[in-house]
C-alpha positions as CSV (number, residue, x, y, z in Angstrom):
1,X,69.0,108.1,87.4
2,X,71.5,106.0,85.1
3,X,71.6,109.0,82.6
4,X,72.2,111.6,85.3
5,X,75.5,109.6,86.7
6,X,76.6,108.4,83.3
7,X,76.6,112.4,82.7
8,X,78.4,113.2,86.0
9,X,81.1,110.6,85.1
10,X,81.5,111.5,81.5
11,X,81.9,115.1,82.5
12,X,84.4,114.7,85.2
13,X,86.5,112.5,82.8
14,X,86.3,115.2,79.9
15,X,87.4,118.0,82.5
16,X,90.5,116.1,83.9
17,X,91.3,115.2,80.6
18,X,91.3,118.8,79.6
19,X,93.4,119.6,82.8
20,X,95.8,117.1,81.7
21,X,96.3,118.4,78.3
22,X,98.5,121.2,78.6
23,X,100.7,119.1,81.0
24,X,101.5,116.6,78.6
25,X,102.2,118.9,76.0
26,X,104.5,120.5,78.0
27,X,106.7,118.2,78.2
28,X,109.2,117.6,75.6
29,X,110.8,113.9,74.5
30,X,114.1,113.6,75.7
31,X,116.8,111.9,73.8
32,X,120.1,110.2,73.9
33,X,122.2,110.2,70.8
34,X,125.1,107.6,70.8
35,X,128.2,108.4,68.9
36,X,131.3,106.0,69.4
37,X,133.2,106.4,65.8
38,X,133.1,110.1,64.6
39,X,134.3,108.7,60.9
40,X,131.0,107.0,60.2
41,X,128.9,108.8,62.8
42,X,130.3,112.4,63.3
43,X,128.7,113.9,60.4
44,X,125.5,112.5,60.1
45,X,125.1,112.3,63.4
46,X,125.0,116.1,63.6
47,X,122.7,116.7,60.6
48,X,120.2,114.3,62.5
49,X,120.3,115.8,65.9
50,X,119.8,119.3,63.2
51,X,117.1,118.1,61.5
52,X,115.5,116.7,64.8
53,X,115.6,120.1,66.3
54,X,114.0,121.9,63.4
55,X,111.1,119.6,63.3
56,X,110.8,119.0,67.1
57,X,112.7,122.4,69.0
58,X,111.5,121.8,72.6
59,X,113.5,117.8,72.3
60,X,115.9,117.9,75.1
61,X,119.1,115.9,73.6
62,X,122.4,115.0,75.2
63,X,124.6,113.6,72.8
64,X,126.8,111.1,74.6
65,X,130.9,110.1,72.9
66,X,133.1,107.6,73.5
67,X,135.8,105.7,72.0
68,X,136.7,106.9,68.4
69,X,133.2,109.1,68.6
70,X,134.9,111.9,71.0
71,X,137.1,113.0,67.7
72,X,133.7,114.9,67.1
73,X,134.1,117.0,70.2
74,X,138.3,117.5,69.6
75,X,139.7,121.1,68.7
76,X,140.1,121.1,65.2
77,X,138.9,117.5,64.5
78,X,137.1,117.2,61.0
79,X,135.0,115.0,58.8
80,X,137.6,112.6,57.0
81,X,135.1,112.2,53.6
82,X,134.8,115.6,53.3
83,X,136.9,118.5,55.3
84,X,133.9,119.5,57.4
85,X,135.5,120.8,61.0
86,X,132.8,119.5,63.7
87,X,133.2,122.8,66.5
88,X,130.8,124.7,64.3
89,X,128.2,122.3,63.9
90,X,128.8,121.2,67.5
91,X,128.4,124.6,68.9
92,X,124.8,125.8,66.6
93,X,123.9,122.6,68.4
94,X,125.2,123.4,71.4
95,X,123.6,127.1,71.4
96,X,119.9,125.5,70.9
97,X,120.5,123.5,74.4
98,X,122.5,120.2,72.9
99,X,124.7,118.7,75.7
100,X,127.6,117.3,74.5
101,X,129.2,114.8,77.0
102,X,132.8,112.8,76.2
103,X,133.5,109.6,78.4
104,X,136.4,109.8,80.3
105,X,137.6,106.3,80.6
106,X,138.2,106.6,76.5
107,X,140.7,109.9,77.7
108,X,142.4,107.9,79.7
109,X,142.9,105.0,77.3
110,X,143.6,107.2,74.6
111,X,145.8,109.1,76.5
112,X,143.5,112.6,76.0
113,X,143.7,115.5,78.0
114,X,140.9,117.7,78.3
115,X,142.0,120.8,77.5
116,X,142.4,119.3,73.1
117,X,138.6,119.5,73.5
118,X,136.3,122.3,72.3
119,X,134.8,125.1,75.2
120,X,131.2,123.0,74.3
121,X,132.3,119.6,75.5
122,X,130.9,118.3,79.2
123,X,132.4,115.2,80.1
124,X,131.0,112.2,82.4
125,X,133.1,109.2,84.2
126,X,131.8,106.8,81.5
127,X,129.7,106.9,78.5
128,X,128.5,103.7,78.3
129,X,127.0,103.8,81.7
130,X,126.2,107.4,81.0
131,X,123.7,105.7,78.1
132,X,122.2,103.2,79.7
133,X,121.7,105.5,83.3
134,X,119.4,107.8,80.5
135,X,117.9,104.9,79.1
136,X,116.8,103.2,82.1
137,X,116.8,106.0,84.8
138,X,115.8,109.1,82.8
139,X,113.8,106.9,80.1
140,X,115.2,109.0,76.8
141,X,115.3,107.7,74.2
142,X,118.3,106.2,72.4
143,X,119.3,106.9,68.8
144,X,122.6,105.7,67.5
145,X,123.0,107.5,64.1
């Protein structure tokens, strides 16, 4: 009689395992990249969230900028080291479902308008709260290249 329940149990384990399968991998990790200085950040920054994508395409990733790091989202902004302009990385990230948010508290205190952003650039009331709100609300996970 043992046998015959351990074998009902074990079975009815192993089936809502297999249930449960395809629903966890169906969902995708979701992640929060951090940029707030686009001199040391910008660029590597980008190749990460890149190389992230290529190895892991289904990641949902919102980058969020603030202070110095919204230079990466500014019409014609580019790398310092090297001449790179950031709208075209930006927007190959942006077409395989990037979001890429700027903090508006850092436009205000910078005295920023919108409109010297690029078409790709979402922006959110804060971007240190925006972080943390992911983090701890959404639980993504944080990278801060």
């Amino acid at each position: 009689m043992k046998k015959i329940a351990l074998y009902i149990v074990s079975t009815a384990l192993l089936s809502f395992s297999i249930l449960l399968s395809p629903a966890i991998a169906a969902e995708s990790t979701e992640v929060v990249y951090h940029i707030d200085d686009a001199e040391f950040q910008g660029i590597k920054g980008l190749r990460n969230i890149r190389n992230h994508l290529d190895i892991a395409p289904q990641t949902k990733i919102i980058v969020v900028t603030h202070a110095n790091g919204v230079d990466i989202m500014m019409e014609g902004a580019k790398d310092k080291k090297n001449g790179i302009e950031y709208a075209p990385l930006v927007g190959a990230l942006k077409s395989r479902g990037v979001r890429f948010e700027v903090c508006e508290i850092t436009l205000k205190n910078r005295n920023l308008n919108k409109d010297q952003f690029i078409l790709d650039t979402d922006f959110t009331p804060s971007g240190v709260v925006r972080v943390a709100d992911l983090q701890y609300q959404n639980h993504f996970a944080y990278i801060k290249p």
